[in-house]
C-alpha positions as CSV (number, residue, x, y, z in Angstrom):
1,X,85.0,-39.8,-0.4
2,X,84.9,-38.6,3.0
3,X,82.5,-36.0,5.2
4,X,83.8,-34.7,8.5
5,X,80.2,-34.4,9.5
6,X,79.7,-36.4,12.8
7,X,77.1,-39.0,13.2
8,X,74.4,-37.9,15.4
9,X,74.1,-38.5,18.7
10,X,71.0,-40.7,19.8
11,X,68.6,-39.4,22.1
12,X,69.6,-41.1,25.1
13,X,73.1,-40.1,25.3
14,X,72.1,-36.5,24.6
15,X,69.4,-36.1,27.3
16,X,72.4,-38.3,29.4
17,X,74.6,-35.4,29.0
18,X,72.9,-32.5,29.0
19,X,71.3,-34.2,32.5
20,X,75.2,-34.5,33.8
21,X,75.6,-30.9,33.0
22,X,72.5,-28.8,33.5
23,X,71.3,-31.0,36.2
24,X,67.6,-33.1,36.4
25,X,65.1,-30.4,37.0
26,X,62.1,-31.5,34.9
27,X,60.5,-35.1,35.7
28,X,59.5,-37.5,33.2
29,X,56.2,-37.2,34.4
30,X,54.5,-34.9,36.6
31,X,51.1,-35.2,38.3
32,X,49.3,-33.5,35.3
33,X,50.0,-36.7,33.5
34,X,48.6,-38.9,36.0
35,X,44.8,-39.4,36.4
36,X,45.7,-38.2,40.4
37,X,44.0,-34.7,39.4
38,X,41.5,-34.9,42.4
39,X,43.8,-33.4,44.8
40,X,42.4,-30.0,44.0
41,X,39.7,-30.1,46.9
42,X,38.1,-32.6,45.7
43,X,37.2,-31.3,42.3
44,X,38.3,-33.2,39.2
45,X,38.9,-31.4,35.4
46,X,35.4,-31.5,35.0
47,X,34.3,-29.8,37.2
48,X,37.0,-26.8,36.3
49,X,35.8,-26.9,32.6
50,X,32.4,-26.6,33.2
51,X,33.2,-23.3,35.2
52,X,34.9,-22.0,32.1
53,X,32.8,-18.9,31.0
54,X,31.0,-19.2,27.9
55,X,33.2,-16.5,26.3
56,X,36.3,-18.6,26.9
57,X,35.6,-21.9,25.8
């Protein structure tokens, strides 16, 4: 017995290919995902949560 189904492709190969053809334009990682976040003047996610009104948070 048979199936014509085709195996799937692994992760690699696909993000390979679709990379060949749509191009690269997302990073692996992006600033957010580093702890560089005090480039904002000087302020760190800290001090941008506490400003979060009460009504938001």
């Amino acid at each position: 017995m048979s199936t014509d189904e085709p195996t799937p492709e692994p992760d690699w190969k696909r993000r390979r290919r679709l990379a060949a053809a749509f191009g690269d334009g997302v990073p692996e990682q992006t600033s957010d995902d580093t702890d560089a976040r005090e480039d904002r003047a000087g302020k760190g996610d800290d001090w941008y949560r506490d400003q979060v009104p009460p009504h938001h948070g």
